[in-house]
C-alpha positions in Angstrom: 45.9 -72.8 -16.5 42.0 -72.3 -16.5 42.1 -69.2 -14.9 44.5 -68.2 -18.3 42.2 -69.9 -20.8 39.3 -67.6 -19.5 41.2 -64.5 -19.9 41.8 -65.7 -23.2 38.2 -66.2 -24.4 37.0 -62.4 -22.5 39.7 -61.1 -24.9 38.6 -62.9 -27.8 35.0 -61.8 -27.3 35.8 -58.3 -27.1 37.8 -58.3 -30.3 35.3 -59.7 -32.1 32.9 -56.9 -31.1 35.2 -54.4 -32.0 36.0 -55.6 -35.6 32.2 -56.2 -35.8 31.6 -52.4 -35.5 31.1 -50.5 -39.0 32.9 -47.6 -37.6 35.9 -49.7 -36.0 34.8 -48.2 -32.8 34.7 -49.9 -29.5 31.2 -49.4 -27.7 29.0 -50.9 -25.2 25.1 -50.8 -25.1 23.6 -47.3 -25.3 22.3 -47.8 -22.3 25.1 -48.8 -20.3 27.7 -46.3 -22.0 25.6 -43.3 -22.7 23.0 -43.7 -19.8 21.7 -40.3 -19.5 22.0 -38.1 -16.0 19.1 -36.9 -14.6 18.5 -33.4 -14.6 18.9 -31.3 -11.3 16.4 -29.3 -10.3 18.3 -26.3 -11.0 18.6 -27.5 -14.3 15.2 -27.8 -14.1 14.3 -24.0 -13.3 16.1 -22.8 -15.9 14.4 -24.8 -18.5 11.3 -24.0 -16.6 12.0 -20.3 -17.3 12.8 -20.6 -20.8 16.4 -19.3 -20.2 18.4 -19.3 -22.9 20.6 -22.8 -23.1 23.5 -20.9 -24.3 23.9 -19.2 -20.6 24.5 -22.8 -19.0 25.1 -25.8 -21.7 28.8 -25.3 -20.1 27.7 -26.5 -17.0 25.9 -29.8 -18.2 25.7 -32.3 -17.4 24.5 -31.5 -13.3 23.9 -28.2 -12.6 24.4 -27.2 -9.3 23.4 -24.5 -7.5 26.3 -22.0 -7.8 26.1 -22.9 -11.5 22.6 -21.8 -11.3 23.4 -18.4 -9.3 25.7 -18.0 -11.9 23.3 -18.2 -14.9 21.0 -15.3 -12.5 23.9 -12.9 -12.2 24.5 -13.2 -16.1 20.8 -12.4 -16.8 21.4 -9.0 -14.6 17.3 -8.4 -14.6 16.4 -9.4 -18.0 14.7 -12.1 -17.2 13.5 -13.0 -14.1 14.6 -16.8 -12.6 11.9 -17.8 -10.7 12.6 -20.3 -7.5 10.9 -23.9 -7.9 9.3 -23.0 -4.8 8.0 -19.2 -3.9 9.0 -18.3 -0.4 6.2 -16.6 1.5 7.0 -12.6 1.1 7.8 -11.1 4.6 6.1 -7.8 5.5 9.3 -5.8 5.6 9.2 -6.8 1.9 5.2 -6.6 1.5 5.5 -2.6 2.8 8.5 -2.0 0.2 6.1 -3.2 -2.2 3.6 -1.3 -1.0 5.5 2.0 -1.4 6.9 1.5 -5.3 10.4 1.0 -3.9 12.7 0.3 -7.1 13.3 -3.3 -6.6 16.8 -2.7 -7.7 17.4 -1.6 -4.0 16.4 -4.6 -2.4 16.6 -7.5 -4.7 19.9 -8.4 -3.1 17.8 -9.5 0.4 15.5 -12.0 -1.0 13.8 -14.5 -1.0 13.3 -12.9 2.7 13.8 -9.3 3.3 14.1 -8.7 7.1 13.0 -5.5 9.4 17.1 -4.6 9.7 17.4 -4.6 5.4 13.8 -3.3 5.4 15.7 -0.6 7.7 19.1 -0.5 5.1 16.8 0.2 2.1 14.6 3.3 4.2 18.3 5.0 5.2 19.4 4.2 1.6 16.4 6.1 0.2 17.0 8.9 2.5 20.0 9.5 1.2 18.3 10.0 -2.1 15.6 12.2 -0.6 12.9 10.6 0.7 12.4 8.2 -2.2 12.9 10.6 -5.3 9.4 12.3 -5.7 7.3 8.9 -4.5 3.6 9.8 -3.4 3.7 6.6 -0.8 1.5 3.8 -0.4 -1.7 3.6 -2.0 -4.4 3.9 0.9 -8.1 3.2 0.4 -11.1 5.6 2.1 -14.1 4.8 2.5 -16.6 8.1 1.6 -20.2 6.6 1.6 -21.9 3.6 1.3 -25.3 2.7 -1.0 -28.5 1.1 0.0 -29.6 -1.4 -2.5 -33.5 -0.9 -1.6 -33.3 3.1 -1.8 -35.4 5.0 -4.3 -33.1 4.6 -7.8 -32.0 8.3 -7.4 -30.2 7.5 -4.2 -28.5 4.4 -6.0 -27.0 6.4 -8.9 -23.5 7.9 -8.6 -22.7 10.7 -11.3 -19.3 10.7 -11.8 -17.0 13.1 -14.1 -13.4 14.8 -14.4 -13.0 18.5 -13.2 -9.5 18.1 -15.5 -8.8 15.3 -17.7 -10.0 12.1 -19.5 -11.1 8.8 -17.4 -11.6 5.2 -18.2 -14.1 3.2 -16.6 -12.5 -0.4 -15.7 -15.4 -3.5 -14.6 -14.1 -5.9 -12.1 -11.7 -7.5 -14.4 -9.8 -4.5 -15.5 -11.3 -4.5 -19.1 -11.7 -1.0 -20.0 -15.4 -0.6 -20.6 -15.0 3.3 -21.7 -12.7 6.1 -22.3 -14.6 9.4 -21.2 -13.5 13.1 -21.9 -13.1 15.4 -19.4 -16.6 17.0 -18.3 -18.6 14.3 -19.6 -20.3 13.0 -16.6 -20.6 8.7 -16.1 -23.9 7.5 -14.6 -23.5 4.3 -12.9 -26.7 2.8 -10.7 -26.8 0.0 -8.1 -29.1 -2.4 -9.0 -31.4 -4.0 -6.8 -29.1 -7.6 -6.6 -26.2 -5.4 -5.9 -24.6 -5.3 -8.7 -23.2 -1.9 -10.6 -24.9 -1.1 -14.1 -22.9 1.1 -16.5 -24.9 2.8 -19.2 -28.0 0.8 -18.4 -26.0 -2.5 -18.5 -25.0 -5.0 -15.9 -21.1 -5.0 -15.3 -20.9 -6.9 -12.0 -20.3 -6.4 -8.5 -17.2 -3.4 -8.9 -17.0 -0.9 -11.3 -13.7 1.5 -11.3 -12.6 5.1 -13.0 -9.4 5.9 -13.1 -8.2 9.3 -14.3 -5.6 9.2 -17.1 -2.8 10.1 -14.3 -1.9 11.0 -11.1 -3.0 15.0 -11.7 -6.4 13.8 -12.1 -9.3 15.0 -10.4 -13.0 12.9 -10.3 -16.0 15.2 -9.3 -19.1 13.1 -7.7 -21.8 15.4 -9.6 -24.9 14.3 -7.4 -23.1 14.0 -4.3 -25.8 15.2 -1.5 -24.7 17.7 1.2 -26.0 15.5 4.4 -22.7 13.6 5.6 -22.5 12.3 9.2 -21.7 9.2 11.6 -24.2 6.9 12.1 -22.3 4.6 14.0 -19.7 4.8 16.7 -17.5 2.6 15.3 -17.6 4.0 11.8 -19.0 1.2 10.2 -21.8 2.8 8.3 -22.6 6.3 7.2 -25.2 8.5 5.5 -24.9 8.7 1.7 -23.1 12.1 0.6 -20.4 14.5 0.7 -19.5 17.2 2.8 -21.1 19.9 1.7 -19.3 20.9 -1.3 -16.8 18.8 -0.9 -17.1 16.7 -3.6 -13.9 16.5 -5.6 -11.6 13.9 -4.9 -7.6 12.6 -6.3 -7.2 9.3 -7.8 -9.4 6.2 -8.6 -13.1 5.8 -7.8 -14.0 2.1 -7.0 -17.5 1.1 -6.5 -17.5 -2.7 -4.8 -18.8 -4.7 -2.0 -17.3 -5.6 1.5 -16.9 -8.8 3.3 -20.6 -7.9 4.4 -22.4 -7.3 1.2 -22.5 -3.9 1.5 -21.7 -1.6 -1.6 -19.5 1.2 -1.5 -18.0 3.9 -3.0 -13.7 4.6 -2.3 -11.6 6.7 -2.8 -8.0 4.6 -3.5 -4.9 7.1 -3.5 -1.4 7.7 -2.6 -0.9 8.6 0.6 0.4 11.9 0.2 -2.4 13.2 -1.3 -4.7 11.8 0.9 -2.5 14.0 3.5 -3.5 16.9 1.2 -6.9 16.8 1.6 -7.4 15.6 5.2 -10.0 18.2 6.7 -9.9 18.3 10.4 -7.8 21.9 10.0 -8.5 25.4 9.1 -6.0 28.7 9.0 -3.5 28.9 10.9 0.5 29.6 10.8 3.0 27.2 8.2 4.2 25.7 11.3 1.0 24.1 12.2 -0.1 22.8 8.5 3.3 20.8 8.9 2.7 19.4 12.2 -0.4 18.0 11.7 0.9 17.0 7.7 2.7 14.5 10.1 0.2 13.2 12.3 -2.6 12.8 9.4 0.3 10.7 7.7 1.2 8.8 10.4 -2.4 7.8 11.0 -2.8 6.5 7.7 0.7 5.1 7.9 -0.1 2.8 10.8 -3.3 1.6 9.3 -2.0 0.6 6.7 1.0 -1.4 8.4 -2.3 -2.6 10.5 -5.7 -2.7 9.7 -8.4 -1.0 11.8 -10.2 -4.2 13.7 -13.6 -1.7 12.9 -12.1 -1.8 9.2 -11.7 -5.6 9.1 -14.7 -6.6 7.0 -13.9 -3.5 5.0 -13.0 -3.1 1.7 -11.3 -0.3 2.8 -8.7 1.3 5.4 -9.9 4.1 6.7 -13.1 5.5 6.6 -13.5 9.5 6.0 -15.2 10.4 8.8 -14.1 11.4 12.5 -14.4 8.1 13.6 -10.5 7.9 11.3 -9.8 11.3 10.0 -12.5 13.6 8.2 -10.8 13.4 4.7 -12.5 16.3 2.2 -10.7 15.6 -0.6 -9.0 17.4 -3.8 -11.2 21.1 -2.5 -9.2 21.0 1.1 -6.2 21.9 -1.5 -7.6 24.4 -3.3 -9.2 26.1 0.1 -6.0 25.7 2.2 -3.1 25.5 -0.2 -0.3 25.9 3.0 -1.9 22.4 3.9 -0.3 20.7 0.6 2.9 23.3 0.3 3.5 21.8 4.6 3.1 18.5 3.1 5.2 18.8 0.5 8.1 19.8 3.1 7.1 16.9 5.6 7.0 14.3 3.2 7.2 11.2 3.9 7.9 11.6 7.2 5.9 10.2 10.5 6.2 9.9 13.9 8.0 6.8 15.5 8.6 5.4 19.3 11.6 3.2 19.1 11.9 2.4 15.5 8.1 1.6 15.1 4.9 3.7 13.7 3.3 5.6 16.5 -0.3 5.9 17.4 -0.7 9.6 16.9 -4.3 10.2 18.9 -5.3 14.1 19.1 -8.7 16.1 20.2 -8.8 20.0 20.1 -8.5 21.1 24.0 -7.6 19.6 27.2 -8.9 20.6 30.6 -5.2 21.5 31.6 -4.1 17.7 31.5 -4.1 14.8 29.0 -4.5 11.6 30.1 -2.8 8.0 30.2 -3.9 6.1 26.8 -5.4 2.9 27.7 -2.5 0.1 27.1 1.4 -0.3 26.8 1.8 3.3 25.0 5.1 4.6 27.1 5.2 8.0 24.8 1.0 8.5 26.0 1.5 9.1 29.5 -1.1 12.0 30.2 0.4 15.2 32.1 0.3 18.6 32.5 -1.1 20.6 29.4 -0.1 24.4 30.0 -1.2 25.0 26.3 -4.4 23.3 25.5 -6.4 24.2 28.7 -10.3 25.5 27.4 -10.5 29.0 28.7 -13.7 28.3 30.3 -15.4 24.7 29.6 -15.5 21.8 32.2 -13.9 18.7 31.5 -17.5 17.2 31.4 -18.5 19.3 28.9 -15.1 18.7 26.6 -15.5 15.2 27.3 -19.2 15.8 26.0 -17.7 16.9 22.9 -15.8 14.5 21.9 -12.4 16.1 23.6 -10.5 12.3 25.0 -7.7 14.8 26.2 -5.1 11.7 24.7 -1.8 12.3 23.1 -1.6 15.4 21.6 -4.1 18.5 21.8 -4.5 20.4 18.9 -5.5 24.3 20.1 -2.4 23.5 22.6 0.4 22.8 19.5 -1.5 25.7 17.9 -0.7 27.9 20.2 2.9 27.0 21.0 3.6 27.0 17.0 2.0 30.9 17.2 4.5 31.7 19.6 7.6 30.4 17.8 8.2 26.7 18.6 8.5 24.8 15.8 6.6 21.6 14.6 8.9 19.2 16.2 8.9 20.9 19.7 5.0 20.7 20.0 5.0 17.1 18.8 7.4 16.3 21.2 5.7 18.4 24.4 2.5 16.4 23.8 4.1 12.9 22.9 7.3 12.1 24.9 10.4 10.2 23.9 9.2 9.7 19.6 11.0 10.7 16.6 10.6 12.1 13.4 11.4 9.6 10.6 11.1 9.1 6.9 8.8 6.5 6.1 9.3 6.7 2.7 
């Protein structure tokens, strides 16, 4: 009986509510009935983004996350969803970076690209030649560096366009000036280090870029006295050499880790392969082979920084300490040099899948040596090709001859007598390949 008579009044009460109601409508509190969910953190990214409600109201009111992956596949590249969290880039992906690889090939393999879709992406862009007309990564060279407490002549660079307009950029990227060609930019480094552009302060990096990738930057006071100064590279003499004062790309005056101001070259790595110096006339064959090793070289450094280079702003310095790099007149002097390149590109030597260290000196004393470390494809040996015809090995070695890896007036000569490019790589440097790098 009680247990009835409650029923009873629970009914009663409810009725009451619900003729009570203007709209005749049954309802609870707001906050009980229409409590609100909370938003998931997918949810959350897209509102983040600013991606159009439209693409995911239907999936309200939790979005999960294949709901989410949904909403990315529908955007198809017009917008970009970003993750709530960035994942730390891998250097598989880093290096396609590095080499302007259409992202559209390897989107598919984030938020971690790894070495074997790094290695999916390389075959897929062989397949389309090499990367369809890419110049490779940009690489930076070091030509000279500038002494803050020199006489003001030595602290001016003269800069202009042998072909071509040029913008000089300050430190921000804010375009200070657009320059015609032939009309020559004076910029002087001031006593406190810091650049001065038409007799004003800019800060501690100055920049000219030529309008595009055809351009060519003169240095018009460049002086004719370039040489080492220091076995390890790390500082040398203010100039060019000799005439060689023409050079591809974008000028950057700036400081190291050290202080020190330079001035660098910054490029693609093709043409930096154009106007490496260490060459002079010989047979197509050769300019190919060593289109390869100079691009290897760089390759490497860039996949690893020189230790010498580390407080660099730099990779590679332009001296024989790296690679004597010359510059946009090694082109015009040895044209086969950038017609082999052209037919190489791209492509460097490997030792089980991973960049080679290509070392090379001009003659041997009848046999190379054992690099120092775990270099299987650097075992010295016999050298029937690069023997001196009548110096001692103390006298090579005097020169500068280390008689590692390959030997330069030995591939000479076996390209001369009909072996290809491949055939002396591989007499001096056993067990690599030839692959495309880019």
């Amino acid at each position: 009986m009680i247990k009835k008579k409650l029923i009873k009044r629970i009914f009663a009460t409810l009725l009451l509510a619900l003729l009570a109601t203007p709209s005749g409508v049954f309802y609870f509190a707001e906050n009980v009935a229409e409590a609100k969910t909370k938003p998931t953190k997918w949810q959350t990214m897209l509102e983040e983004n600013k991606v159009d409600q439209s693409l995911w109201a239907k999936y309200l009111p939790t979005i999960s996350r294949t709901e989410y992956n949904k909403v990315k596949m529908k955007l198809d590249g017009k917008t970009e969803v970003k993750a709530q969290k960035k994942s730390k880039k891998t250097k598989w992906q880093k290096m396609l970076e590095k080499n302007n690889v259409d992202q559209s090939l390897w989107r598919k393999y984030l938020p971690k690209v790894s070495r074997k879709e790094y290695l999916k992406v390389k075959k897929a862009l062989r397949s389309m030649g090499l990367g369809g007309g890419s110049l490779g990564p940009t690489i930076r060279i070091g030509l000279f560096s500038l002494n803050p407490n020199a006489d003001s002549s030595d602290r001016r660079v003269k800069v202009k366009t042998v072909a071509g307009s040029y913008t000089v950029k300050n430190l921000n990227g804010t375009v200070l000036a657009s320059v015609s060609a032939d009309t020559v930019t004076d910029i002087k480094l001031e006593k406190n280090k810091n650049f001065s552009f038409n007799d004003v302060e800019v800060g501690n990096k100055i920049r000219i870029e030529a309008a595009d990738t055809s351009g060519v930057i003169k240095i018009d006071n460049c002086k004719n006295d370039k040489y080492d100064t220091d076995a390890d590279g790390n500082r040398f003499a203010i100039g060019c050499y000799g005439d060689y004062d023409e050079f591809r790309g974008t000028l950057e005056l700036s400081q190291d880790d050290e202080g020190t101001p330079w001035v660098i070259d910054e490029l693609p790595l093709e043409q930096y392969t154009w106007g490496t110096g260490e060459i002079g006339d010989c047979v197509h064959e050769y300019y190919k082979l060593f289109s390869i090793v100079f691009r290897t070289y760089g390759y490497r450094n860039l996949e690893s920084k020189k230790s010498t280079h580390a407080k660099h702003n730099f990779d590679l310095s332009d001296t024989s300490s790296d690679q004597i790099y010359k510059g946009y007149k090694i082109e015009e002097n040895y044209p086969d040099m950038k017609r082999a390149a052209a037919e190489t590109r791209g492509q460097i030597v490997t030792y089980k899948g991973k960049t080679a260290l290509t070392p090379y000196c001009s003659w041997s004393d009848g046999r190379t040596r054992n690099f120092p470390g775990d270099y299987p494809y650097l075992k010295g040996g016999k050298d029937k090709y690069g023997k001196h015809p009548t110096k001692s090995t103390k006298e090579l070695k005097d020169e500068g001859n280390h008689m590692y890896g390959l030997v330069a007036n030995g591939a000479r000569k076996m390209v001369e007598k009909g072996k290809t490019y491949k055939q002396a790589i591989a007499y001096y440097l056993k067990g690599v390949d030839i692959t495309g790098a880019y």
